[in-house]
N, C-alpha and C positions, 0 to 999 in steps of 0.2 A: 504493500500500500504506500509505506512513506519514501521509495524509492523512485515514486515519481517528480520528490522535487528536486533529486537530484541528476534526474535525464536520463535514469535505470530502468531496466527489463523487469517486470516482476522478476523476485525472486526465484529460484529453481533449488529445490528443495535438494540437499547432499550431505553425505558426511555423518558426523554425529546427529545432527538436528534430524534428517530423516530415518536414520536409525528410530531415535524415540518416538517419531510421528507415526512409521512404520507399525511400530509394537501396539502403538496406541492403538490405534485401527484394527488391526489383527484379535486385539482383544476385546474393542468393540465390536467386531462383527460376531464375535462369538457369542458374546451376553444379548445381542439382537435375534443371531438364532433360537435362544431360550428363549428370549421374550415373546417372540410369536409363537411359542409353544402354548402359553396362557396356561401353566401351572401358577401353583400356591406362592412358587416363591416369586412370579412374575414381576411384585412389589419392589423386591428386592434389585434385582436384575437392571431393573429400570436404573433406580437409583445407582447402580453400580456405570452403568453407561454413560448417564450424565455424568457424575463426578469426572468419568474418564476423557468426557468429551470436551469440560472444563478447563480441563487438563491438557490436552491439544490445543485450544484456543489461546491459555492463559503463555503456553511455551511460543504458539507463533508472535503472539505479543510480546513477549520478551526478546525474540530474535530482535523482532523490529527497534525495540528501545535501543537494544547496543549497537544496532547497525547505524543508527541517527548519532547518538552519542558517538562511536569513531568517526563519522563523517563531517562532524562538525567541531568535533576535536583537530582537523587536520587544517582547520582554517585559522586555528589559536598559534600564536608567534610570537608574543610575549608573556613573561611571569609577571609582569601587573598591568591590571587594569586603567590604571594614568597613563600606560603607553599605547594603548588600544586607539585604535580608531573607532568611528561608530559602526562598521563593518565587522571588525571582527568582536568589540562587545557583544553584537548579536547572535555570532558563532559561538561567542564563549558562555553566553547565557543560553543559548538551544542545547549545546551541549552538556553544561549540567541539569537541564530540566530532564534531559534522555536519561542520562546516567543514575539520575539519581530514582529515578521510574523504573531505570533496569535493577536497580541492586532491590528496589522493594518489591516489584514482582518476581524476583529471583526466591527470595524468602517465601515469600506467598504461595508460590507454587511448591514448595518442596516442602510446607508447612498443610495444606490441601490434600500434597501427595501423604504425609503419614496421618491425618486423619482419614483420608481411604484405607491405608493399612492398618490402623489399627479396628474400624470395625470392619472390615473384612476380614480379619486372621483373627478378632475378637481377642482384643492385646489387654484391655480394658485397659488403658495406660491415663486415663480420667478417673482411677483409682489412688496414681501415683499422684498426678498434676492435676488440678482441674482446665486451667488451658494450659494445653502440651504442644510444643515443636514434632517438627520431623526429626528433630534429633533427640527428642526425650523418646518418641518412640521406636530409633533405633536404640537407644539404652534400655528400654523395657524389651524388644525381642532377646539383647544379648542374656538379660537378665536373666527372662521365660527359657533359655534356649529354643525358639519361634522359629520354626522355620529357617536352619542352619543354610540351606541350600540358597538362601536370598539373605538373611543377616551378614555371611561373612563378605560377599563383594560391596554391599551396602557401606560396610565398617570400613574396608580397603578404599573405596571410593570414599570416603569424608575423612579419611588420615592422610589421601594422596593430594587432598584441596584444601585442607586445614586453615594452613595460614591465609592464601586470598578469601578465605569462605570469614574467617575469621574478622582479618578487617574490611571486611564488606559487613560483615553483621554489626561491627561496632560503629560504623557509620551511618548503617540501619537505625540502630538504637539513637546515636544521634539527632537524626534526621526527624525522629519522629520523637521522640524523649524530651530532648533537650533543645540544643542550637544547630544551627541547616550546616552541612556537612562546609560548605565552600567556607564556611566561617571559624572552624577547626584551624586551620592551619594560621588563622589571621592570629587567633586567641595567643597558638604557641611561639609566631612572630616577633613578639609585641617587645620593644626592648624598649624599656624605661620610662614605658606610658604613651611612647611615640605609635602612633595608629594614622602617618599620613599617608603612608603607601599601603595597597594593596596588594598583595601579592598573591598569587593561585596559585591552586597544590597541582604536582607532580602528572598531570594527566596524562601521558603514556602510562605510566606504573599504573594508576585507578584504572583505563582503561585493560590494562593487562588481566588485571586481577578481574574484573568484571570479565571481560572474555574467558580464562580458564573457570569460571565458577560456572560461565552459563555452561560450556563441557561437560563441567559434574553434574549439572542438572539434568543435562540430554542421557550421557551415559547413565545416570541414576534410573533415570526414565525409563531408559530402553530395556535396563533389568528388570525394574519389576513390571513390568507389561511385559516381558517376554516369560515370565517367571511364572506371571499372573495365568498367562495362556497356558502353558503347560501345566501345571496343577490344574485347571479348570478340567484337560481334557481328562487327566488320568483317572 
């Protein structure tokens, strides 16, 4: 969609990202055969499709955040905003509105995805937390030992993303907690009361980290949808 302002092709779906769109679908179409089955659990079923469809949707929206965000991160050329022109101000303000849209639907989705896990595997992990992350209920499956055959790449995958996953979550918690993330670096700037320059943080690095986390959310993805499939059929 937003690659039309940049004089792009729709996208073509490759790589990791259709990996997981892949899985989604495959596993969609199976709870859709149920469903026009019209058993008792048909209730169910339903419910299991949307969430998963939610799920496709909420991932192609996030492609799209960090594609804007790098795209308009490549039009920023200086580290403060007194040397901006008004051209690239606008590039430097599109691009943290992507970014910061990418890191909180990044959370959001992987926070969706373990509430599908946990009442599908029936984790009860609203036992442990009353709201729980996708990462409290990867700590409840290691717990349960749940389903080894999807807990141990689950753990492998969020130990190999740790640190970008990390400071993206603490800029998360920012963002929405505290003070807006661009304003973090101003705070730890600030030498001797003096706040007359602006300066912006690191965006290759921010950007980096955001691209390898969306990876973990794609490859996360494509396990358990692919995971979800084959137990379903067994």
């Amino acid at each position: 969609m937003f690659r039309a302002w940049f004089q792009q092709p729709r996208r073509v779906d490759s790589g990791q990202l259709l990996d997981a769109l892949r899985a989604i679908e495959r596993y969609r179409k199976f709870l859709s055969g149920l469903i026009d089955q019209q058993t008792p659990e048909c209730g169910r079923y339903t419910r299991y499709e949307l969430w998963a469809r939610g799920l496709a949707y909420a991932l192609d929206e996030l492609e799209q955040s960090v594609y804007c965000a790098d795209r308009f991160r490549a039009g920023v050329k200086h580290r403060q905003e007194e040397q901006m022109d008004a051209e690239e101000r606008d590039d430097y303000r599109r691009h943290v509105y992507f970014y910061k849209n990418g890191f909180i639907r990044l959370f959001s989705i992987l926070d969706k995805l373990g509430y599908l896990l946990n009442d599908l595997l029936r984790l009860r992990t609203e036992r442990v937390k009353h709201k729980f992350s996708y990462f409290t209920v990867l700590r409840q499956m290691q717990h349960l030992h749940a389903e080894p055959a999807l807990c141990e790449p689950l753990v492998r995958l969020k130990e190999q993303f740790k640190e970008p996953l990390a400071r993206l979550r603490e800029k998360r918690n920012m963002e929405i907690h505290l003070v807006n993330t661009e304003m973090l670096d101003d705070l730890l700037r600030i030498d001797l009361c003096r706040a007359d320059r602006t300066y912006i943080e690191d965006l290759e690095a921010n950007m980096e980290d955001l691209r390898q986390s969306f990876g973990m959310v794609c490859k996360t993805l494509a396990v358990v949808f692919d995971y979800l499939h084959e137990r379903s059929k067994a």
